[in-house]
SEMARPA-618969 format. One record per residue: residue number from 1; residue in three letters; x, y, z of N, C-alpha, C, CB in turn. Coordinates in steps of 0.05 Angstrom, whole numbers. Glycine has a CB too. Example, Ala and Ser with C-alpha at 12.3 -4.5 7.8 and 13.67 -1.06 7.14 Angstrom:
2
<seq: 1, type: ala, nxx: 264, nyy: -114, nzz: 156, caxx: 246, cayy: -90, cazz: 156, cxx: 264, cyy: -66, czz: 156, cbxx: 226, cbyy: -89, cbzz: 181> .
<seq: 2, type: ser, nxx: 257, nyy: -45, nzz: 142, caxx: 273, cayy: -21, cazz: 143, cxx: 258, cyy: 1, czz: 157, cbxx: 282, cbyy: -12, cbzz: 114> .
//
This chain:
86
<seq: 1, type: unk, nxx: 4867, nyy: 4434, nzz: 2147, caxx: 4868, cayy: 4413, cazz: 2127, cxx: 4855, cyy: 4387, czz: 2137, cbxx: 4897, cbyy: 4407, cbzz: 2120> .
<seq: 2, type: unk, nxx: 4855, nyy: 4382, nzz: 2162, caxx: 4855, cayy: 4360, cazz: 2171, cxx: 4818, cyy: 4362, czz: 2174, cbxx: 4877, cbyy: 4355, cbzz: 2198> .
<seq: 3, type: unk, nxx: 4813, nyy: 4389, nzz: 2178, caxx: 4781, cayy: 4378, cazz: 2187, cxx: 4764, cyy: 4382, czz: 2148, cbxx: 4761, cbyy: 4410, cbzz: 2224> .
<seq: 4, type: unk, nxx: 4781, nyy: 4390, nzz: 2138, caxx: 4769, cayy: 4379, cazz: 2102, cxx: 4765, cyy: 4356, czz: 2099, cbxx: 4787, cbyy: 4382, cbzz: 2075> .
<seq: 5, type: unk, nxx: 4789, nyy: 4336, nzz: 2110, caxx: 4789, cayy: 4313, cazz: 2110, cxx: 4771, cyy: 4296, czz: 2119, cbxx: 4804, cbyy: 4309, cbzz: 2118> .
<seq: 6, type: unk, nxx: 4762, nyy: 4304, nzz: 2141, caxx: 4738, cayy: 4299, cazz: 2159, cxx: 4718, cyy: 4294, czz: 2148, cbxx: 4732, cbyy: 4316, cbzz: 2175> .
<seq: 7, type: unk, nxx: 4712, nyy: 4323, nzz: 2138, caxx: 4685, cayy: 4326, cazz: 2120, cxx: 4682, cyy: 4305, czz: 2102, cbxx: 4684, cbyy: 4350, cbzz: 2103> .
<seq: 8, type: unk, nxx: 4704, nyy: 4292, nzz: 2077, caxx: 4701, cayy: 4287, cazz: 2063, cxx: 4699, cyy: 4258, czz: 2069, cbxx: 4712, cbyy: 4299, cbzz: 2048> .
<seq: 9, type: unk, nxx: 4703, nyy: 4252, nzz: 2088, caxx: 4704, cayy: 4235, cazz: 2100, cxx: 4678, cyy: 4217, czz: 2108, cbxx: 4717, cbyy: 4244, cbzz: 2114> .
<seq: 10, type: unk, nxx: 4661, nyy: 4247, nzz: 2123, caxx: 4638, cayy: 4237, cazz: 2124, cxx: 4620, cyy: 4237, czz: 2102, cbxx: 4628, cbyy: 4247, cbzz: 2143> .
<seq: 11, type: unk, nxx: 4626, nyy: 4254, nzz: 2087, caxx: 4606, cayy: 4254, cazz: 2063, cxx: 4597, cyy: 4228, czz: 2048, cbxx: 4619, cbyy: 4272, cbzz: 2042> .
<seq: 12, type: unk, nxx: 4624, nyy: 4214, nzz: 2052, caxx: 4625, cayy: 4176, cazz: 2037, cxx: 4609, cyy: 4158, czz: 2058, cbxx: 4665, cbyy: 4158, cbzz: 2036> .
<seq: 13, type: unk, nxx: 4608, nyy: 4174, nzz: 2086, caxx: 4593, cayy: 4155, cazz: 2111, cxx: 4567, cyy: 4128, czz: 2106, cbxx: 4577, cbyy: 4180, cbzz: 2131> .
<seq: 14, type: unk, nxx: 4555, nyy: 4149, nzz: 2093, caxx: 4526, cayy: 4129, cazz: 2081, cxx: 4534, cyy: 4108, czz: 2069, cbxx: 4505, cbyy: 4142, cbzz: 2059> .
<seq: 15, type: unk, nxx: 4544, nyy: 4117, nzz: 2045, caxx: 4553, cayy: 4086, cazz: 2029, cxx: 4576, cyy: 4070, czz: 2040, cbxx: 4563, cbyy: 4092, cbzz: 1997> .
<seq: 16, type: unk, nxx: 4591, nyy: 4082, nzz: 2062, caxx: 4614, cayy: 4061, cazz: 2085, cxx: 4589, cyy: 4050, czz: 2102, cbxx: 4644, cbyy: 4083, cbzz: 2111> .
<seq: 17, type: unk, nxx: 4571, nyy: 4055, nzz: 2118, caxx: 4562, cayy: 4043, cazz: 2128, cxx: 4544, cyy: 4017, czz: 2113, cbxx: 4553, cbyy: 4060, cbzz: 2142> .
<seq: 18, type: unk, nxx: 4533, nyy: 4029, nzz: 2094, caxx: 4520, cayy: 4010, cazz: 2078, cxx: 4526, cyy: 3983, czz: 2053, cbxx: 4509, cbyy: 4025, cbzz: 2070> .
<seq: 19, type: unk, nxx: 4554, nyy: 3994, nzz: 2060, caxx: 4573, cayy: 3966, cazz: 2045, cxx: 4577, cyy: 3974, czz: 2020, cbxx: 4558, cbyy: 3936, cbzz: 2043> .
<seq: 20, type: unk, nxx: 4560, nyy: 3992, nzz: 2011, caxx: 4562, cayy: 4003, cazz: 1979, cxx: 4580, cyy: 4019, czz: 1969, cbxx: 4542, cbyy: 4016, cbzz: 1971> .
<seq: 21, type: unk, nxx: 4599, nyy: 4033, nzz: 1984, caxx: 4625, cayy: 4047, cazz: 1986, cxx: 4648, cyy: 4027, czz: 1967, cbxx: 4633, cbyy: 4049, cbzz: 2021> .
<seq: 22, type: unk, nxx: 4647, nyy: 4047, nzz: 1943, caxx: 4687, cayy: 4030, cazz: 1927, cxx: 4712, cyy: 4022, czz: 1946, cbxx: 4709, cbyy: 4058, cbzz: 1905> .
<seq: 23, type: unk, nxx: 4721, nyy: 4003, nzz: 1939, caxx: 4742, cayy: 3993, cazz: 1958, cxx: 4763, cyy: 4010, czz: 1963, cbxx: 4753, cbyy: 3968, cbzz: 1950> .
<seq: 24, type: unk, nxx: 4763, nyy: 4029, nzz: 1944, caxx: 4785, cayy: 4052, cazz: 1950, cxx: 4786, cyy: 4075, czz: 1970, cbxx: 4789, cbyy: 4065, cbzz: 1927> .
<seq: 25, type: unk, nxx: 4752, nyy: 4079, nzz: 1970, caxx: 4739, cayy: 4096, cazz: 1993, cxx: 4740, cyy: 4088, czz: 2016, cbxx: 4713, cbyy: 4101, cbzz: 1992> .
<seq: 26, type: unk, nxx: 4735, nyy: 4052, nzz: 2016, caxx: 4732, cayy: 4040, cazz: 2041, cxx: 4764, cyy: 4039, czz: 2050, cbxx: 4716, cbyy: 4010, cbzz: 2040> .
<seq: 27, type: unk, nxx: 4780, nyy: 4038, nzz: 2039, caxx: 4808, cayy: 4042, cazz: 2054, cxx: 4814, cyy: 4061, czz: 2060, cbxx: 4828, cbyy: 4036, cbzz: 2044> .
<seq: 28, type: unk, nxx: 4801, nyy: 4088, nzz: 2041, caxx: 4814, cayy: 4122, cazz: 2054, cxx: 4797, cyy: 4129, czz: 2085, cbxx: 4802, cbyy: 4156, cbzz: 2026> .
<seq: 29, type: unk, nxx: 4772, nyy: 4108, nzz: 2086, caxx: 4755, cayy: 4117, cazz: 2112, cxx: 4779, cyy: 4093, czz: 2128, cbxx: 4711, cbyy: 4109, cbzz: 2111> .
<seq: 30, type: unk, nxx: 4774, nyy: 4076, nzz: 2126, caxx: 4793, cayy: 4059, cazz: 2149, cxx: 4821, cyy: 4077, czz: 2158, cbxx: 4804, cbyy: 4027, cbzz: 2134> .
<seq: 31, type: unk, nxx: 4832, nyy: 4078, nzz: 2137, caxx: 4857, cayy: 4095, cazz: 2135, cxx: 4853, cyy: 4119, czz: 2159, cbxx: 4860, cbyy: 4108, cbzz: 2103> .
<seq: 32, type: unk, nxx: 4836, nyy: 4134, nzz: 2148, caxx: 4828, cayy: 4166, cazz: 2167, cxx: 4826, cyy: 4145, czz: 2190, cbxx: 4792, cbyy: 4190, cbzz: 2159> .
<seq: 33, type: unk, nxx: 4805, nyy: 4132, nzz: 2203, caxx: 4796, cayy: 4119, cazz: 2228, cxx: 4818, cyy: 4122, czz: 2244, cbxx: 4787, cbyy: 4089, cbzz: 2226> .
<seq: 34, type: unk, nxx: 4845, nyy: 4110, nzz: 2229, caxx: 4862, cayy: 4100, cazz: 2246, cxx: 4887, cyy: 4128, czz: 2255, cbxx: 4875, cbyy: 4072, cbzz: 2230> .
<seq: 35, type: unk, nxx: 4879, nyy: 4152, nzz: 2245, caxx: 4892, cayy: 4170, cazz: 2255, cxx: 4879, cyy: 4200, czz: 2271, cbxx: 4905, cbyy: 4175, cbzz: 2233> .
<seq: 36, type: unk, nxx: 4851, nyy: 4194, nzz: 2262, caxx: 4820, cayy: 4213, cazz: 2274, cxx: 4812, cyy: 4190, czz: 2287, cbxx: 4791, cbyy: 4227, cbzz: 2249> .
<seq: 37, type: unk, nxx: 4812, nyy: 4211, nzz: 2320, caxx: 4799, cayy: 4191, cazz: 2335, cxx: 4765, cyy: 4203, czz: 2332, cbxx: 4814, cbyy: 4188, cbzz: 2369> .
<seq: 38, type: unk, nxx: 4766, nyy: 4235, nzz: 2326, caxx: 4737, cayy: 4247, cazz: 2324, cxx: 4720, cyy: 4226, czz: 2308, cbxx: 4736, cbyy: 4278, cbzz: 2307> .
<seq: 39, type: unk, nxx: 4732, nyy: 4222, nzz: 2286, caxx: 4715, cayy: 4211, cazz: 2261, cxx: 4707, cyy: 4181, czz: 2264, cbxx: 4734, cbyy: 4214, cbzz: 2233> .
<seq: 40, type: unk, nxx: 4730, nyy: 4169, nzz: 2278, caxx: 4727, cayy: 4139, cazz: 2287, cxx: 4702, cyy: 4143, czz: 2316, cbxx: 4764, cbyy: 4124, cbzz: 2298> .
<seq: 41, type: unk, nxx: 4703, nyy: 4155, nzz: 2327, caxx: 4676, cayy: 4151, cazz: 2341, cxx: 4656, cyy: 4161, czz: 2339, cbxx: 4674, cbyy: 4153, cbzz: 2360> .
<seq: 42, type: unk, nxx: 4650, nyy: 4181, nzz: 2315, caxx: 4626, cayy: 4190, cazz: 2295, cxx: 4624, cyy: 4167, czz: 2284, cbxx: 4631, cbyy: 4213, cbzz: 2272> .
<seq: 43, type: unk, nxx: 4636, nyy: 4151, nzz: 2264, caxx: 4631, cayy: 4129, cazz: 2248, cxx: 4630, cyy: 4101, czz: 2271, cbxx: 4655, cbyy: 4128, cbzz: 2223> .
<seq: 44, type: unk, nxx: 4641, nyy: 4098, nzz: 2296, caxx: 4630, cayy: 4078, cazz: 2309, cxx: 4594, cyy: 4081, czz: 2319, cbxx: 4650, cbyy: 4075, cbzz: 2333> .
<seq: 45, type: unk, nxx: 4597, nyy: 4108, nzz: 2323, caxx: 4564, cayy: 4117, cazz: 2336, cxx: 4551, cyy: 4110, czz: 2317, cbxx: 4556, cbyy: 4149, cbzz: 2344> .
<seq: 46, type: unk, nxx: 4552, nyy: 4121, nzz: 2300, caxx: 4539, cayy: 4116, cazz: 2274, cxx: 4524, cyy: 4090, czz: 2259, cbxx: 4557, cbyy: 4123, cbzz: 2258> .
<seq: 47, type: unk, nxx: 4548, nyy: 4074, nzz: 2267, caxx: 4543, cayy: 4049, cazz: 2260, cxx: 4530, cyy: 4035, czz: 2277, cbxx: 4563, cbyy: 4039, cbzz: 2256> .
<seq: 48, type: unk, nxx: 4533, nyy: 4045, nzz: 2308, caxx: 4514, cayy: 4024, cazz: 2322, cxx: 4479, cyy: 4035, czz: 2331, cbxx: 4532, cbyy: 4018, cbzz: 2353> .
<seq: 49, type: unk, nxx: 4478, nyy: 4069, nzz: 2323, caxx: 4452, cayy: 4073, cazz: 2321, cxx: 4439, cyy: 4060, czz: 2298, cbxx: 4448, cbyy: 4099, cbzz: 2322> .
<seq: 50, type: unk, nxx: 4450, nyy: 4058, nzz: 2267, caxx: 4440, cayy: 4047, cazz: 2249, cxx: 4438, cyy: 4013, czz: 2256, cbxx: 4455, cbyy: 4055, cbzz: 2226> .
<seq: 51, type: unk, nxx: 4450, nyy: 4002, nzz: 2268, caxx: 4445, cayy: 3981, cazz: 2272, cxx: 4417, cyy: 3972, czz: 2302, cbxx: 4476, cbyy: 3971, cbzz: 2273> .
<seq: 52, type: unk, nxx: 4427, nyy: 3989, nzz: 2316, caxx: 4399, cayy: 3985, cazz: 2329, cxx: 4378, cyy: 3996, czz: 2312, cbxx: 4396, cbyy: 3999, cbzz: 2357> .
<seq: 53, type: unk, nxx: 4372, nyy: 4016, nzz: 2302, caxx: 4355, cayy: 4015, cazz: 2285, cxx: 4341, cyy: 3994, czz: 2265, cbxx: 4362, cbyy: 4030, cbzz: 2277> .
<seq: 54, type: unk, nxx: 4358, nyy: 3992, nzz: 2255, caxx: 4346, cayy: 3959, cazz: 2234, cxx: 4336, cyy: 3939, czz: 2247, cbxx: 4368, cbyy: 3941, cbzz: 2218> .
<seq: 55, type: unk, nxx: 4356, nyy: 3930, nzz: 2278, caxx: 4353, cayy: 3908, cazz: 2296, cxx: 4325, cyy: 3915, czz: 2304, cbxx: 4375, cbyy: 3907, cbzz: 2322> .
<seq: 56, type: unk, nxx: 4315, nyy: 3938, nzz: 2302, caxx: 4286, cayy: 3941, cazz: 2319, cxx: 4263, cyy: 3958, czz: 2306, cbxx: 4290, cbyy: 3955, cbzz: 2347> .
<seq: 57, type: unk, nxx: 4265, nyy: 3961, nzz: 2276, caxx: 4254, cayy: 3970, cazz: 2267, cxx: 4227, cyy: 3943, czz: 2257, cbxx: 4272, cbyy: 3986, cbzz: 2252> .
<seq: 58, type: unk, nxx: 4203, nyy: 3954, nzz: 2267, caxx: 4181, cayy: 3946, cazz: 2255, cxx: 4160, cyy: 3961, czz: 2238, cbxx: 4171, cbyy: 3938, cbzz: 2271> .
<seq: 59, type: unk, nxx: 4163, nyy: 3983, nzz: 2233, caxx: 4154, cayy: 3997, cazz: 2210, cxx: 4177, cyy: 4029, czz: 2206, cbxx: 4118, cbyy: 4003, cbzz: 2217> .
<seq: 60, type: unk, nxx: 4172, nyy: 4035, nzz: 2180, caxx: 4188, cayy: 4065, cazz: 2172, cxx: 4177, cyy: 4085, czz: 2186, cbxx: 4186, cbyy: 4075, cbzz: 2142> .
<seq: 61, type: unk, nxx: 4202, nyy: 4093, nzz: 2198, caxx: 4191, cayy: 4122, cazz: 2212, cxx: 4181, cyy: 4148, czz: 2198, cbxx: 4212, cbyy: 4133, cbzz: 2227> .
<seq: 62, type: unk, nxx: 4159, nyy: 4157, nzz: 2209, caxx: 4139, cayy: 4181, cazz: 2197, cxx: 4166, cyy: 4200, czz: 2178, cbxx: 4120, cbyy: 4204, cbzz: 2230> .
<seq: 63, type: unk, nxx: 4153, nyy: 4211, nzz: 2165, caxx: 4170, cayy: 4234, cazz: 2149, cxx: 4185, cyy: 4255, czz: 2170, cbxx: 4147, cbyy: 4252, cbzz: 2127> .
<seq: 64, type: unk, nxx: 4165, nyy: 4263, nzz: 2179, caxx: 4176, cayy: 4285, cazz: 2217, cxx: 4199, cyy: 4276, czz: 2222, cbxx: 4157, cbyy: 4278, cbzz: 2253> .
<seq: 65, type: unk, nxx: 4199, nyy: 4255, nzz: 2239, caxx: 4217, cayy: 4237, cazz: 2251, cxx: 4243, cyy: 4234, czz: 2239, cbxx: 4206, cbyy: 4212, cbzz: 2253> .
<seq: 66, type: unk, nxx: 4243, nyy: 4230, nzz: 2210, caxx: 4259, cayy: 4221, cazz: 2195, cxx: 4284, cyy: 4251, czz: 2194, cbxx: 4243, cbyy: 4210, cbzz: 2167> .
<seq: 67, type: unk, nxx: 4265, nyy: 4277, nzz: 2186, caxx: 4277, cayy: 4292, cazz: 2182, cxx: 4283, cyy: 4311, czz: 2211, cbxx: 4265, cbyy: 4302, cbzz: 2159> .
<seq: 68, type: unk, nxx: 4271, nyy: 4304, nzz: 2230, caxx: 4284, cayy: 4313, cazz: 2257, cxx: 4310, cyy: 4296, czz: 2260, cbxx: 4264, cbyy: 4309, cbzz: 2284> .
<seq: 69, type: unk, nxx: 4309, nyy: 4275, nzz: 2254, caxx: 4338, cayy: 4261, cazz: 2264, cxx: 4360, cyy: 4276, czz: 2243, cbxx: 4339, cbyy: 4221, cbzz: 2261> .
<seq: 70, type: unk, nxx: 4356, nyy: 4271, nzz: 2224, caxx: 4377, cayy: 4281, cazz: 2197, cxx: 4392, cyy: 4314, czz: 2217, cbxx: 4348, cbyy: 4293, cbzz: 2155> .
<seq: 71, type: unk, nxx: 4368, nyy: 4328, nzz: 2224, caxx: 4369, cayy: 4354, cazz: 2231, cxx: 4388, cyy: 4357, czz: 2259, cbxx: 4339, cbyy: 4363, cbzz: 2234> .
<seq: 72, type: unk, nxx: 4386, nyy: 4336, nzz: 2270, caxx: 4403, cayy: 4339, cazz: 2302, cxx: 4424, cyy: 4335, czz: 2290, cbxx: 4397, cbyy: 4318, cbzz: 2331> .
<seq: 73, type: unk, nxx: 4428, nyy: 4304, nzz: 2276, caxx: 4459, cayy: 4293, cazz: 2272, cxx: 4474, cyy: 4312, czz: 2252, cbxx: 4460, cbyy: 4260, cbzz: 2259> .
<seq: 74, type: unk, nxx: 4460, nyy: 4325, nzz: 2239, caxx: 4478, cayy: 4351, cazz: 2220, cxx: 4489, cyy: 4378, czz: 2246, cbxx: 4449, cbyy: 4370, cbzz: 2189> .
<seq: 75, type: unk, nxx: 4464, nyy: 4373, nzz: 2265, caxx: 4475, cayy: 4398, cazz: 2275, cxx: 4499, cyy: 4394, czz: 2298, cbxx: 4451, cbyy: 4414, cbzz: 2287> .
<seq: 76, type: unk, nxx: 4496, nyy: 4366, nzz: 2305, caxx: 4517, cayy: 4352, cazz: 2324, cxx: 4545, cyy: 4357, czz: 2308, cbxx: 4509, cbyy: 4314, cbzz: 2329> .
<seq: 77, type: unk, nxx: 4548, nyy: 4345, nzz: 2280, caxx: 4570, cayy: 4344, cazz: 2262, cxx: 4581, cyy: 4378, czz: 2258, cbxx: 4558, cbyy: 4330, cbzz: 2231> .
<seq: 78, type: unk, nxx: 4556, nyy: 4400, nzz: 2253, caxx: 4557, cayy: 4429, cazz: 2250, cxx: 4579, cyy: 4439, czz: 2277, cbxx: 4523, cbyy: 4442, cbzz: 2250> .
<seq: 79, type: unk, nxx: 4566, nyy: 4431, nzz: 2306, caxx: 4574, cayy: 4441, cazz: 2324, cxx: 4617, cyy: 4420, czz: 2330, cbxx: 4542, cbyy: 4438, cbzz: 2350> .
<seq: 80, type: unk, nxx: 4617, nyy: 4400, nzz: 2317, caxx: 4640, cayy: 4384, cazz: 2330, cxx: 4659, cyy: 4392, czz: 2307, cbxx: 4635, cbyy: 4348, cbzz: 2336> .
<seq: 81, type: unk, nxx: 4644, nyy: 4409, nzz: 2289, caxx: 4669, cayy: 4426, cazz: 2256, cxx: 4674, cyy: 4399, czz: 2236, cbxx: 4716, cbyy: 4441, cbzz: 2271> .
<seq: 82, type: unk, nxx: 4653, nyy: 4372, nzz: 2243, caxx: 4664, cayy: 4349, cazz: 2224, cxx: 4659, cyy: 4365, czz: 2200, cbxx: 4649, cbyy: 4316, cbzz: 2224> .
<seq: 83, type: unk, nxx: 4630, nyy: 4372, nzz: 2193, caxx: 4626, cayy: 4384, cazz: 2164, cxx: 4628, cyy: 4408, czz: 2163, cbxx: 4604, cbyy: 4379, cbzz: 2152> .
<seq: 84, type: unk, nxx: 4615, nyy: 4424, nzz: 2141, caxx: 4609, cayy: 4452, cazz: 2145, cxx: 4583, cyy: 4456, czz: 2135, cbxx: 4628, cbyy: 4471, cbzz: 2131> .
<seq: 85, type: unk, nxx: 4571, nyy: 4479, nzz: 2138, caxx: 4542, cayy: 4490, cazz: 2133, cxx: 4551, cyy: 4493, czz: 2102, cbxx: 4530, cbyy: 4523, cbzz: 2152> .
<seq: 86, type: unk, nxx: 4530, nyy: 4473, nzz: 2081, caxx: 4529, cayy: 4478, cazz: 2060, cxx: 4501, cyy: 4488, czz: 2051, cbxx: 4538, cbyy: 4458, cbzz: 2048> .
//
C-alpha cells in the first residue's frame, strides 16, 4: 500500500516542485514527506538538481540530453519500486 502511495506521490512531483501543485496536493506531498523518508529524499534530490539546473542554465539542453536524463531518473525511481513500469 505504502509504495502506491509513493507512486502517486511522485506522479504530482513536477507540479510540487514547480509551485503549480493545488494546495490540497501540496499538503498530501508534505504530509507523505514527513512519514517516507524514501520519498522525502527523492523530492529533496529533486529539488536541488532542478535548482542547480536553472541556477546554471545558459541555454536548453539538446533533445538527447533531455530525454537521457528523463530515462536514468525513471530508471533510478524503476529500480528503488517509487513508481512502476507503465
Amino acid at each position: 500500500m505504502e509504495e502506491h502511495r509513493c507512486h502517486n506521490i511522485l506522479c504530482m512531483l513536477g507540479e510540487f516542485l514547480d509551485g503549480e501543485a493545488q494546495s490540497h496536493c501540496c499538503s498530501q506531498i508534505e504530509a507523505h514527506m514527513g512519514s517516507c523518508e524514501r520519498c522525502r529524499i527523492v523530492i529533496r534530490t529533486t529539488r536541488t538538481t532542478v535548482q542547480i539546473c536553472r541556477d546554471n542554465a545558459c541555454e536548453d539542453l539538446p533533445d538527447a540530453v533531455r530525454v537521457r536524463i528523463r530515462q536514468v531518473v525513471k530508471e533510478y525511481l524503476l529500480q528503488q519500486n517509487l513508481i512502476g513500469d507503465e
